[in-house]
C-alpha positions as CSV (number, residue, x, y, z in Angstrom):
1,X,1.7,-19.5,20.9
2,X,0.2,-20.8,24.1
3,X,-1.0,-24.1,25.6
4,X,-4.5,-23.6,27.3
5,X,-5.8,-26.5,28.5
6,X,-3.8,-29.1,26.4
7,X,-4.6,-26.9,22.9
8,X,-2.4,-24.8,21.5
9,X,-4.0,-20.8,20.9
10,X,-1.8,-18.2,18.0
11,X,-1.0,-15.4,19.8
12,X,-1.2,-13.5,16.3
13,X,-2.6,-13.8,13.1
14,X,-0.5,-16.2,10.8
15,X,0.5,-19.1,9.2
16,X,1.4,-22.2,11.1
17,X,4.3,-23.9,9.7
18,X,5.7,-26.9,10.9
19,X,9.6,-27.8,10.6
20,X,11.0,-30.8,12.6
21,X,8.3,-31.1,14.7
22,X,8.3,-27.5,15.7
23,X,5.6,-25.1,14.9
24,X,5.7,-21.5,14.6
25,X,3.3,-18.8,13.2
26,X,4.6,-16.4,10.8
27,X,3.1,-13.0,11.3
28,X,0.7,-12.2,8.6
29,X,1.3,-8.1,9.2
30,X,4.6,-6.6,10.9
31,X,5.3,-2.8,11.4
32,X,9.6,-1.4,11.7
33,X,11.2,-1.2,15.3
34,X,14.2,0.9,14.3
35,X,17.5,-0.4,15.7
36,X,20.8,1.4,16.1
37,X,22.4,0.8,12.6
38,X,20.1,-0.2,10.3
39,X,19.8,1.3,6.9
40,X,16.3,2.3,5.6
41,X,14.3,4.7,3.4
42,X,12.3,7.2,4.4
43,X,10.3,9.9,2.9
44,X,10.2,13.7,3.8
45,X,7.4,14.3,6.2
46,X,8.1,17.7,7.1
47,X,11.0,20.2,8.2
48,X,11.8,23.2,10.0
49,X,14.6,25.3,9.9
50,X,17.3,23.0,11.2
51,X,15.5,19.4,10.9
52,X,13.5,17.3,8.7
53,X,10.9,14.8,9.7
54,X,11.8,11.3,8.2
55,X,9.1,8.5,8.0
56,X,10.7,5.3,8.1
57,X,7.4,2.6,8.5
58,X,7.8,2.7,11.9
59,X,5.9,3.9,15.0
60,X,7.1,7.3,15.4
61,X,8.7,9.6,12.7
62,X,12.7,9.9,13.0
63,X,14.2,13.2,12.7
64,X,17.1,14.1,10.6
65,X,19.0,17.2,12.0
66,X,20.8,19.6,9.4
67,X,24.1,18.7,10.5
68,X,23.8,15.2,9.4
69,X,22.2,15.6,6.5
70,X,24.9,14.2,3.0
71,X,26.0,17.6,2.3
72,X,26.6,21.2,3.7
73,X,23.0,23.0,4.4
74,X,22.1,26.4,5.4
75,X,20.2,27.7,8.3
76,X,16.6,27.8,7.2
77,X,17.4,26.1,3.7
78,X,16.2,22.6,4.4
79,X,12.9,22.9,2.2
80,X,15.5,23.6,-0.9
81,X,17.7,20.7,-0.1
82,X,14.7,18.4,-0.2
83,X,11.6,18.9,0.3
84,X,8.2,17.0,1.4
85,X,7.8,14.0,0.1
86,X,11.5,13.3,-1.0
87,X,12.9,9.7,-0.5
88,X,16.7,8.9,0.9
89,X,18.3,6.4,1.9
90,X,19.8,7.1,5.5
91,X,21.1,4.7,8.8
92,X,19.7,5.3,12.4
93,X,22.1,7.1,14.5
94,X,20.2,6.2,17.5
95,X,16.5,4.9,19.0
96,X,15.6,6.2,22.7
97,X,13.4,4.2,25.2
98,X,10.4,5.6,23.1
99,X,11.6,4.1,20.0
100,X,11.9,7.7,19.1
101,X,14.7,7.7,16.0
102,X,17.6,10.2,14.6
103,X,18.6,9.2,11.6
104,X,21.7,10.1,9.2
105,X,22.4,10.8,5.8
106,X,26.8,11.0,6.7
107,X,28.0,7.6,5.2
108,X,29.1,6.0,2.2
109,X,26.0,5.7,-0.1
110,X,23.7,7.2,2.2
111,X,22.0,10.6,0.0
112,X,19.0,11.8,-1.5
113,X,17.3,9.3,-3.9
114,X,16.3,11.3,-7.2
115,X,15.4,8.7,-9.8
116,X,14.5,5.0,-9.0
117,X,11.9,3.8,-7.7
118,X,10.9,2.7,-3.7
119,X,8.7,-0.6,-3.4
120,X,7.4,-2.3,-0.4
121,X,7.7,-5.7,1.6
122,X,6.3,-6.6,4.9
123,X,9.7,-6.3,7.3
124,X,9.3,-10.1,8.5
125,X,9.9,-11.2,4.7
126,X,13.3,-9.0,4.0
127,X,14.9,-12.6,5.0
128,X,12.8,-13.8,1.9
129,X,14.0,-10.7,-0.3
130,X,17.7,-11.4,0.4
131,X,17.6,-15.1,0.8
132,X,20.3,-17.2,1.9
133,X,23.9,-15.5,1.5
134,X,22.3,-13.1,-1.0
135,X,20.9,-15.0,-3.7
136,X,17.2,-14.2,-4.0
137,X,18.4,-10.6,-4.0
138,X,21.4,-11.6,-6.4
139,X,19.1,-13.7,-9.0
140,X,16.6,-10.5,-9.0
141,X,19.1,-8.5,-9.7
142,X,20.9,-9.8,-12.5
143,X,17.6,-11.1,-14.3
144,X,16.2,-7.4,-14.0
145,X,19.7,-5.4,-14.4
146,X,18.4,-3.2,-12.1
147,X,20.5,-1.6,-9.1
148,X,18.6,-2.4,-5.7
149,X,19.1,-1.8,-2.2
150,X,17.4,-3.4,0.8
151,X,16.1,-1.7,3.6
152,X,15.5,-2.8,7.2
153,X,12.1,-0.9,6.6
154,X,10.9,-3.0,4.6
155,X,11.0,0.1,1.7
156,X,13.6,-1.5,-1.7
157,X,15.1,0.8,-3.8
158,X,14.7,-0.6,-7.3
159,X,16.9,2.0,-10.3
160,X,16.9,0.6,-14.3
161,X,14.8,0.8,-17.0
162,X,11.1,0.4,-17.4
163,X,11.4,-3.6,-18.2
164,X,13.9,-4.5,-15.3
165,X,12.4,-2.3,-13.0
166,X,8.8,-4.1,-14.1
167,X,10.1,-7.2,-13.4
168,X,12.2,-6.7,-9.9
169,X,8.5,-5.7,-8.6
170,X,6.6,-8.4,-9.9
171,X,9.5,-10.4,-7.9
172,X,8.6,-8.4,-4.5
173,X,5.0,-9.0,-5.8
174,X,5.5,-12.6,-5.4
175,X,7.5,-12.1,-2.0
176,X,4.8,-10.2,-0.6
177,X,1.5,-12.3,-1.3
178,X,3.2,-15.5,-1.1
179,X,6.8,-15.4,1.3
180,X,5.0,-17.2,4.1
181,X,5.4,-20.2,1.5
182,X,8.1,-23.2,1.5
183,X,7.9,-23.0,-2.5
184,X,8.9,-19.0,-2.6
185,X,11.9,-19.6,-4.0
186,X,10.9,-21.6,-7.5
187,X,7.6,-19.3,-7.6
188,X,10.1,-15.9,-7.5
189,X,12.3,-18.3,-10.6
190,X,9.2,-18.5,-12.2
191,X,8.7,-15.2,-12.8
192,X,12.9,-14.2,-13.4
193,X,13.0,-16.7,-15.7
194,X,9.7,-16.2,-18.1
């Protein structure tokens, strides 16, 4: 926000909340800046011989080089260890001053993601997703018994059956149209809980 002539301008489209006196605007649209570490999902673009091309929501596709893919590849067998359009969960390696990313599939958990199910969120309402110390992700869990992990990305892998996995999204559903709200938390119980 700025001060222009003693009013205040948004800088970007929002909504203004008010805390303590302060105000803030909470973006209505965010995109992914990768960061050294963060775990995502990202689909198959593309691939050549050696490397795949990984879109993780971001600017720029990351690239994931053969040799730190989950398992042992061959030379010019990338398109049979996954193909275009596959989804995995991965952690970027590293980010270069062009936000350029390399991404990595070595790690505990990290692999190709063959059944499940990958929703969306708007990056600057993950904090909503999760909650404080885990619980909005904990309640939406156990009331869907459905497995779920949380990427920086913004993309949630949701795995159970047709019923939990039906209700975990109409949880994110929730989060997405209405996270910029003070009430999210009882709206998202709403839903769990009918």
């Amino acid at each position: 926000m700025l001060r222009r002539n003693g009013e205040l301008i948004a800088t970007r489209l929002g909504h203004l909340q008010e805390k303590g006196g302060e105000l803030s605007v909470h973006p209505v649209h965010t995109t992914y800046t990768p960061r050294p570490g963060d775990l995502i999902v990202g689909y198959v673009e593309g691939m050549r011989s050696n490397i795949w091309f990984i879109d993780i929501g971001g600017p720029f596709n990351a690239i994931l080089p053969m040799s730190l893919a989950a398992g042992k590849v061959d030379f010019g067998a990338t398109r049979e260890y996954m193909n275009v359009g596959s989804a995995v969960l991965c952690r970027v390696q590293e980010v270069d001053e062009n936000h350029g990313a390399v991404v990595t599939m070595k790690g505990m958990g990290l692999r190709k993601l063959n059944s499940g199910f990958v929703d969306r969120v708007p990056p600057h309402l993950l904090s909503r997703v999760v909650g404080v110390e885990g619980i909005m992700l904990k309640s939406i869990k156990e009331a869907s018994d459905c497995r779920m992990v949380v990427g920086q990305n913004g993309r949630i892998w949701i795995e159970g059956d047709a019923s939990g996995t039906r209700l975990a999204r109409a949880a994110l559903s929730v989060i997405r149209e209405a996270g910029h709200r003070p009430d999210i938390e009882s709206r998202v119980r709403g839903i769990l809980e009918a």
